[in-house]
C-alpha positions as CSV (number, residue, x, y, z in Angstrom):
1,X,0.0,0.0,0.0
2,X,3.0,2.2,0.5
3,X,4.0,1.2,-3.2
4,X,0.7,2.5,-4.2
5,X,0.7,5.9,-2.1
6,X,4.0,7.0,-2.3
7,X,4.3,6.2,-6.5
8,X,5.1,9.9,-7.5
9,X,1.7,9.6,-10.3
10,X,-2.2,9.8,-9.7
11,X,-3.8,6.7,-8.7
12,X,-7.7,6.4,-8.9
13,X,-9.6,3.8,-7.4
14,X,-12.8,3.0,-8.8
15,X,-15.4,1.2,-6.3
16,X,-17.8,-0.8,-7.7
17,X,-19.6,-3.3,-4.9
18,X,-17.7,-4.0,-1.9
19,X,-14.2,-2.5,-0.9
20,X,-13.9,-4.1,2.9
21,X,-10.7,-5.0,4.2
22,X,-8.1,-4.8,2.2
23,X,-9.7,-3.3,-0.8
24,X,-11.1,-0.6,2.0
25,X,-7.6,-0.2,2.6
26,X,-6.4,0.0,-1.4
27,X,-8.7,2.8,-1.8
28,X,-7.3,4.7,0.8
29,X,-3.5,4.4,-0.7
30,X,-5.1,6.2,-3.7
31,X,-5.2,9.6,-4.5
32,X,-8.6,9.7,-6.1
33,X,-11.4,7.9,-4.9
34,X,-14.5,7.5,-6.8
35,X,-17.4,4.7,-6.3
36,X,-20.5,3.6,-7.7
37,X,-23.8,4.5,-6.4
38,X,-23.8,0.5,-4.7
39,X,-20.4,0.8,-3.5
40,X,-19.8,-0.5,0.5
41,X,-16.8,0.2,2.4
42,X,-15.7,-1.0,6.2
43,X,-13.0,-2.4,7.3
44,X,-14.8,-5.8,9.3
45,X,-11.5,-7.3,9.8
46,X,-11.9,-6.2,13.7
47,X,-15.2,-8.4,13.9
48,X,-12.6,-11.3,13.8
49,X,-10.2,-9.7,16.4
50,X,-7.4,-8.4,14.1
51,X,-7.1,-4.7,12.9
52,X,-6.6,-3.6,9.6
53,X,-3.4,-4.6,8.3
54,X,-2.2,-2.2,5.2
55,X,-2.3,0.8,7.0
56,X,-6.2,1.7,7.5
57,X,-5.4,3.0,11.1
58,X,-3.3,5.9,9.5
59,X,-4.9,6.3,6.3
60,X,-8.6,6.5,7.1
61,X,-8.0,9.0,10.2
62,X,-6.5,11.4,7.4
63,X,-9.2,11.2,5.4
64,X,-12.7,11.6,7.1
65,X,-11.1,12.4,11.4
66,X,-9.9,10.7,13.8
67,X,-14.1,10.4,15.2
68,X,-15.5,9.0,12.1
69,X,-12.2,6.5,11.6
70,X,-12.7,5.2,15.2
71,X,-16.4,4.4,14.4
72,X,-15.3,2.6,11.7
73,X,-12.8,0.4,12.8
74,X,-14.3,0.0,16.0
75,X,-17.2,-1.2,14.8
76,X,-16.5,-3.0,11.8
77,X,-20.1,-1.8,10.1
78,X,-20.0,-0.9,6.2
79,X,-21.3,2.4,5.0
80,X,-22.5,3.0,2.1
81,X,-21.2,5.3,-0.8
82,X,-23.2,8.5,0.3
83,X,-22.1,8.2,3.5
84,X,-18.2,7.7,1.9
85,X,-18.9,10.8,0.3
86,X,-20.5,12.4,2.7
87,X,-17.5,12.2,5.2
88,X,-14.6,12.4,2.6
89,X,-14.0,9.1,2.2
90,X,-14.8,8.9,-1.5
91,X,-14.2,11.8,-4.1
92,X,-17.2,11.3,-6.4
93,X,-20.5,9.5,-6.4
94,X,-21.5,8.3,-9.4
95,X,-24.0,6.1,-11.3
96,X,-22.5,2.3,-12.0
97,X,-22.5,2.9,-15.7
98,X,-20.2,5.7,-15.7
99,X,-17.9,4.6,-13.2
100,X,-15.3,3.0,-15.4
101,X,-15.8,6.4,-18.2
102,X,-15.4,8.6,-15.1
103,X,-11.5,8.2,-14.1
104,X,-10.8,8.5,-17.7
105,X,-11.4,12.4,-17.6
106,X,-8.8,13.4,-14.7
């Protein structure tokens, strides 16, 4: 995930479905996030008694607060993409059929 963060060019992950876990955590290490309208995200790792491993802990705090990130990984629950958006989590909202046209602009 440092790889992905740190690779000196844009990076743009494009949810579509369920990014929990590590694929929560891939979209973090991006620089642009943008998800479909059924996009989840969580990180439900912590249900099994482990916390997230690829740098969630640090990367989600940055992101949407140190408040928000504690519910999160406290509690293991998914959120939907408004809600991403709605606390910084995800970039852009958009409608399935235009997620894969969308990155294609920046």
């Amino acid at each position: 995930m440092d790889l992905i963060e740190s690779l000196g060019k844009p990076t743009i992950a494009a949810v579509n479905g369920f990014a929990l876990g590590g694929g929560c955590e891939t979209a973090l290490a991006c620089t642009v996030r943008i998800a479909s309208e059924n996009a989840r995200f969580g990180l439900p790792e912590v249900k099994l008694g482990i916390i997230p491993g690829y740098g969630g802990t640090q990367r989600l705090p940055r992101l949407v607060g140190k408040g928000r990130a504690l519910q999160m990984i406290l509690t293991g629950e998914m959120i939907n993409a408004q809600e991403a958006y709605r606390i910084g989590l995800v970039n852009e909202v958009v409608p399935a059929p235009e997620l894969i046209s969308r990155p294609k602009r920046f």
